[in-house]
N, CA and C of each residue as an Amber inpcrd file, in Angstrom:
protein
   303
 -40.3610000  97.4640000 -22.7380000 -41.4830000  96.8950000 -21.9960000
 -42.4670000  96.2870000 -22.9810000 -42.9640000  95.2530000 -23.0020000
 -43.8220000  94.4030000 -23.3120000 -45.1930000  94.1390000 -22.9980000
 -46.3200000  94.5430000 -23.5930000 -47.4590000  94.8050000 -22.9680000
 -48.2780000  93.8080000 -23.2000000 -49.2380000  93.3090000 -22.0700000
 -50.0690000  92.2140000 -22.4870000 -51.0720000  92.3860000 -24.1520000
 -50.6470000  90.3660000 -24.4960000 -51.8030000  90.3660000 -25.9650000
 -50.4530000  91.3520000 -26.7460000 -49.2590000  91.7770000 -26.7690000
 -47.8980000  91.4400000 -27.7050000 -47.4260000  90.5120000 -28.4250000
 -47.2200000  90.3380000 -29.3180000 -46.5640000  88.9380000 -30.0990000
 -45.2030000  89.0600000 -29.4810000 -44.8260000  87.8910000 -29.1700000
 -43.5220000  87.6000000 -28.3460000 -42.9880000  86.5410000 -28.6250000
 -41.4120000  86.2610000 -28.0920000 -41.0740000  85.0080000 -28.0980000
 -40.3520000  84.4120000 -27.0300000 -40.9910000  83.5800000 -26.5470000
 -40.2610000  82.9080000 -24.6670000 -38.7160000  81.9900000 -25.8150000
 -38.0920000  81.7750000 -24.5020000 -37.0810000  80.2480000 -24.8770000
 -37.0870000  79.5800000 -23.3430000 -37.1750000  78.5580000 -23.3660000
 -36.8460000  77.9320000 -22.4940000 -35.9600000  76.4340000 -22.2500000
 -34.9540000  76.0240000 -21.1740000 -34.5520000  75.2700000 -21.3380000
 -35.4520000  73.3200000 -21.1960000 -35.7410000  73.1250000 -21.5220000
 -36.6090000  72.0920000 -21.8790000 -35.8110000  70.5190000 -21.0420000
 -34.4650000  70.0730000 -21.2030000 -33.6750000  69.3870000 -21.0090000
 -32.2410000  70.0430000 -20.1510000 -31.7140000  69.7900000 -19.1800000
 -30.3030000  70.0080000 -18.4090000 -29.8150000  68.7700000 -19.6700000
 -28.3430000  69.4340000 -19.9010000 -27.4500000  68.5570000 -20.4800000
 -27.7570000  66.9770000 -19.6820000 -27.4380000  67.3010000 -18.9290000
 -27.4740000  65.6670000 -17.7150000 -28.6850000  65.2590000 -17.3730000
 -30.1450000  65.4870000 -17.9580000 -31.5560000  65.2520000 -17.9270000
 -31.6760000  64.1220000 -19.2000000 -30.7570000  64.6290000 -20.3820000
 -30.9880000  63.9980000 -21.6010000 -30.9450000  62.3650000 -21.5930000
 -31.1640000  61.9790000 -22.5350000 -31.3190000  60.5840000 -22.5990000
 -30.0570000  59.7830000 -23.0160000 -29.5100000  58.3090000 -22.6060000
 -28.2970000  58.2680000 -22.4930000 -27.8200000  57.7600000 -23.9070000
 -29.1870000  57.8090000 -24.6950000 -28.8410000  56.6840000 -26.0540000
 -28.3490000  57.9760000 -27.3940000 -28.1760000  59.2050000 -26.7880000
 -28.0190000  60.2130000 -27.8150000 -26.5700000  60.1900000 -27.9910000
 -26.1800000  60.7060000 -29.7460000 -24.4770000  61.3200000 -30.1620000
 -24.2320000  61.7290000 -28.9620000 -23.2340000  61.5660000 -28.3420000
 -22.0920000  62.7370000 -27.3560000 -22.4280000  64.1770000 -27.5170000
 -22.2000000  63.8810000 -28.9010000 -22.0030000  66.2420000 -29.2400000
 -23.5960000  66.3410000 -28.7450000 -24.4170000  65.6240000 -28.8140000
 -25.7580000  66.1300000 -28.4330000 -26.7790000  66.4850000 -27.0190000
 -25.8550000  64.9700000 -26.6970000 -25.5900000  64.9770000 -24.9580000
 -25.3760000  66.1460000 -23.9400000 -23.9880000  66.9640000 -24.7390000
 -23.3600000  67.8420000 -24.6500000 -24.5100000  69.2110000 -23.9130000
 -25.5290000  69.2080000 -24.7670000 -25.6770000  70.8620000 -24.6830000
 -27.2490000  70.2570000 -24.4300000 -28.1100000  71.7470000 -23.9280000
 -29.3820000  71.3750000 -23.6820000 -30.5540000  71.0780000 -24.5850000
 -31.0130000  70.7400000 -24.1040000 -32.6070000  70.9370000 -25.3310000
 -33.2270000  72.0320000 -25.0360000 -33.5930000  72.6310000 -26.2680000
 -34.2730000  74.5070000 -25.6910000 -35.6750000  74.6470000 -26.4920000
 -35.9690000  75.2850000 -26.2090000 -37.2930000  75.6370000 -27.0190000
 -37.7710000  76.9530000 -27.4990000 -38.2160000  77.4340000 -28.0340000
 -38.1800000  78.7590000 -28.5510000 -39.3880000  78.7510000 -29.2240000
 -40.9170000  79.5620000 -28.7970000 -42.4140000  79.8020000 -28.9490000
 -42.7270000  81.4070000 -29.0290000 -43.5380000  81.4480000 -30.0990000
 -44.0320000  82.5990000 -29.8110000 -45.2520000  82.3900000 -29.3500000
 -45.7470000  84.1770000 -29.2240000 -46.9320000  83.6250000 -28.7820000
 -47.8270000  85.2420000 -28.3940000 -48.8420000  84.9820000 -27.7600000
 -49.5150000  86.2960000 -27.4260000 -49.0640000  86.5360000 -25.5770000
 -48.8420000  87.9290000 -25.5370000 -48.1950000  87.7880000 -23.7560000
 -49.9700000  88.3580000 -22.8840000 -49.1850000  87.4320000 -22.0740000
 -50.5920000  87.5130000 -21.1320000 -50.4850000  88.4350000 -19.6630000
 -49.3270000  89.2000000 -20.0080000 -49.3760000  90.0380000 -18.7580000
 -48.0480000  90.5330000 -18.8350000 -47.6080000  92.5150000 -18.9160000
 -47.2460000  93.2390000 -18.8930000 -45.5210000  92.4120000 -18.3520000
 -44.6580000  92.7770000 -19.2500000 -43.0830000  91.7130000 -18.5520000
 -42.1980000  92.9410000 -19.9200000 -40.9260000  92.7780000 -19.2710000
 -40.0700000  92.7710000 -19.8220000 -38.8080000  92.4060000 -20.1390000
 -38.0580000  92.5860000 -21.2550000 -36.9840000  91.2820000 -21.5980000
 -36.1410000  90.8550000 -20.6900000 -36.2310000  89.3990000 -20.4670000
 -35.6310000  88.6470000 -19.9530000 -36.8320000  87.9990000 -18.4710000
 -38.0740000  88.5260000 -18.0210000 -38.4240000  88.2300000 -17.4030000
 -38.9670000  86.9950000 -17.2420000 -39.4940000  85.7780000 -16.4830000
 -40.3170000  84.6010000 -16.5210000 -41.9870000  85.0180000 -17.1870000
 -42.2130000  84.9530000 -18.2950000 -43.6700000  84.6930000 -18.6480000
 -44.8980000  83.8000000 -19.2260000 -45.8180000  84.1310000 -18.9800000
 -46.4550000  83.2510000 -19.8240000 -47.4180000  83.3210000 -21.2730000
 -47.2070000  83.0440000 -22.0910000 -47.8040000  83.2350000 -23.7330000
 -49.3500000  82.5930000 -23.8160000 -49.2580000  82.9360000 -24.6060000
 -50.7300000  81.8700000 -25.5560000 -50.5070000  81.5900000 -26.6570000
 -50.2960000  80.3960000 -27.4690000 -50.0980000  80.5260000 -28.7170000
 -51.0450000  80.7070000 -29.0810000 -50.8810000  80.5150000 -31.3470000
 -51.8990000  80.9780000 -31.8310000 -52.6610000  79.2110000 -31.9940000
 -52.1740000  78.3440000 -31.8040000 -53.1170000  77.2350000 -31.2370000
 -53.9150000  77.0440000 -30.2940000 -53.7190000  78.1420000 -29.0230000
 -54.1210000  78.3800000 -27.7500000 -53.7290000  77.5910000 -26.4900000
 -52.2020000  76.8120000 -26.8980000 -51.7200000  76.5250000 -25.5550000
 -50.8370000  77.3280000 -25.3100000 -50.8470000  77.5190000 -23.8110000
 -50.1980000  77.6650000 -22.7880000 -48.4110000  77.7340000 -22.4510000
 -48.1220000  78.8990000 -22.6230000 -46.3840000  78.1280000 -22.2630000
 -45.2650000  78.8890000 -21.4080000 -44.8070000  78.5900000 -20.2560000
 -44.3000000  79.4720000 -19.8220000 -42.7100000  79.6190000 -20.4330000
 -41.7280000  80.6890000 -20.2400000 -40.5300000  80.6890000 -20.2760000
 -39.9680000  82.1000000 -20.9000000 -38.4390000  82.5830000 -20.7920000
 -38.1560000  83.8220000 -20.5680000 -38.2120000  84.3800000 -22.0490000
 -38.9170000  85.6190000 -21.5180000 -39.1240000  86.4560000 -22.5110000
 -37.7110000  86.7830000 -23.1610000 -37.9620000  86.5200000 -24.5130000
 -36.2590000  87.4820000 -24.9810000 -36.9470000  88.4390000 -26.3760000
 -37.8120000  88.3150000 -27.1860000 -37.9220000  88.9830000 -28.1900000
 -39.7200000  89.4410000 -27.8180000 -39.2200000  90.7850000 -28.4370000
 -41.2050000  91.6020000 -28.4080000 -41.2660000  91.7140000 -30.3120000
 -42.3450000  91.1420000 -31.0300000 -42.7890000  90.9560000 -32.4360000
 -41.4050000  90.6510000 -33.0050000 -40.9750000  89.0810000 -32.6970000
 -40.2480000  88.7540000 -33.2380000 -40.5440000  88.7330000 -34.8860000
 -39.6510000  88.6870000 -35.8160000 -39.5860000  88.3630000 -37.2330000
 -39.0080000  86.7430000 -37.2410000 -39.4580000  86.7730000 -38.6570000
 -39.5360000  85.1020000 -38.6380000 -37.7070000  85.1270000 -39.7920000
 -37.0590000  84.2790000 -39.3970000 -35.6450000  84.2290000 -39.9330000
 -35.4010000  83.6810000 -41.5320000 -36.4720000  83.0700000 -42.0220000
 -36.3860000  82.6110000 -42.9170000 -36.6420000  82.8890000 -44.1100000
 -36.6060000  84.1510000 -44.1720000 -36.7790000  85.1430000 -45.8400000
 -37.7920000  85.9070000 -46.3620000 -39.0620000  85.5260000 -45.0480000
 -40.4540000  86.1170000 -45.9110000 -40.4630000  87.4360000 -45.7370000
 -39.2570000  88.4030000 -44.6920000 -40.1290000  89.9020000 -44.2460000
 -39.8780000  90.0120000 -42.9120000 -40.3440000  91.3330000 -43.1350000
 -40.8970000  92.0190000 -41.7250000 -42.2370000  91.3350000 -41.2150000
 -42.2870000  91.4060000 -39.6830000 -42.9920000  91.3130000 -38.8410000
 -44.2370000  92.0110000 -39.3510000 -45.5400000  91.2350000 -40.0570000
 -46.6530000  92.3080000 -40.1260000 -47.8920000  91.7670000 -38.9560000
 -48.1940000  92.8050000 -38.0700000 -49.5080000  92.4840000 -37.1650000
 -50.9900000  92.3320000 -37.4800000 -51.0680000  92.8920000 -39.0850000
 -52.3750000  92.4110000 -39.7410000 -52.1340000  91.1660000 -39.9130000
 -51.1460000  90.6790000 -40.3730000 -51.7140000  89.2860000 -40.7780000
 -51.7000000  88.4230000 -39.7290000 -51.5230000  88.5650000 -38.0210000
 -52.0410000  87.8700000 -37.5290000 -53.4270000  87.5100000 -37.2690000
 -53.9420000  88.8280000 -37.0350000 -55.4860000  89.2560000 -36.9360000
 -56.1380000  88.4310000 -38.1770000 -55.4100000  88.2860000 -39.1490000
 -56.1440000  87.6610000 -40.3180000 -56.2600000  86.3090000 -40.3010000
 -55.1910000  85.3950000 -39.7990000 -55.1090000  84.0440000 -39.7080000
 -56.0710000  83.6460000 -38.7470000 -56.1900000  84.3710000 -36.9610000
 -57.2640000  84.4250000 -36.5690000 -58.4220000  84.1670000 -36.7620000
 -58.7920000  85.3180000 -37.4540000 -60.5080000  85.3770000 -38.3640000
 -60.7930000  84.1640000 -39.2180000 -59.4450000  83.7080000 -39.7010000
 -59.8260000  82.8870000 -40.8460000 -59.9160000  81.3030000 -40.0360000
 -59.2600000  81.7020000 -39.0920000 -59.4580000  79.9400000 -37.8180000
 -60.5530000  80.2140000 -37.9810000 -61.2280000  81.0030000 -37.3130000
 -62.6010000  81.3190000 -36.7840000 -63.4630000  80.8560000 -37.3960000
 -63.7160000  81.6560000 -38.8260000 -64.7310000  81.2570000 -40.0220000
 -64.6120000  79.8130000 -40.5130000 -63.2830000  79.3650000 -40.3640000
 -63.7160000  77.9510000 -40.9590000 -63.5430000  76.8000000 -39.7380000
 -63.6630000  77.5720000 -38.1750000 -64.4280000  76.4450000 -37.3290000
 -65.8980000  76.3170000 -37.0230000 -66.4880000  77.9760000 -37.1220000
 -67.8090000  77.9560000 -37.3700000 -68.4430000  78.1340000 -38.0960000
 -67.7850000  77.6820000 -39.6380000 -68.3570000  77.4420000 -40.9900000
 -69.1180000  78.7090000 -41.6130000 -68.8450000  79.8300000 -40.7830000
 -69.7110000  80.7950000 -41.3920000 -68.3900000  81.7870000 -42.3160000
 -69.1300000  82.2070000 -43.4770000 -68.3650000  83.3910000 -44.3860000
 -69.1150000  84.4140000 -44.4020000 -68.9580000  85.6750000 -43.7820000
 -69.4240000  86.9400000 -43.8370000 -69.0210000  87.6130000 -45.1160000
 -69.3400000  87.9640000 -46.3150000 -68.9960000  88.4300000 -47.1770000
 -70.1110000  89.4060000 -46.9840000
């Protein structure tokens, strides 16, 4: 179970094979366009259900839940939840120019 304000990750299908556009490769034609967001969950779901996120840009996105604090695939680590809180703060301070030291 997945609790709201979780780091998550929706996928959704974006394109039906037969939605796509007709000027694409064949092999590409072929299969769908998908999408895959993380994001913050905005209300209590669990895997596989229809939800909706927030990114950390602050849009909006619906589509099915499949991962709760996903890890990122590309070599840096484990999943850490401070450093979201940190990227946060640090939007923050340098949209309203203030440094609390």
């Amino acid at each position: 179970m997945a609790r709201k304000g979780e780091w998550v990750q929706v996928h959704q299908i974006v394109l039906k094979p037969e939605e796509r556009p007709a000027h694409l490769p064949e092999d590409t034609k072929k299969v769908p366009l998908e999408l895959w967001v993380k994001g913050f969950l905005n209300h209590d779901a669990e895997i596989g259900d229809e939800v909706e996120i927030t990114t950390l840009t602050g849009r909006t996105i619906k589509g099915e839940l499949v991962e709760i604090n996903p890890k990122y695939e590309y070599g840096f680590g484990e999943f850490v939840p401070e450093l979201l809180q940190v990227g946060i703060q640090l939007r923050s301070i340098l949209k309203d120019g203030e440094c609390h030291e």
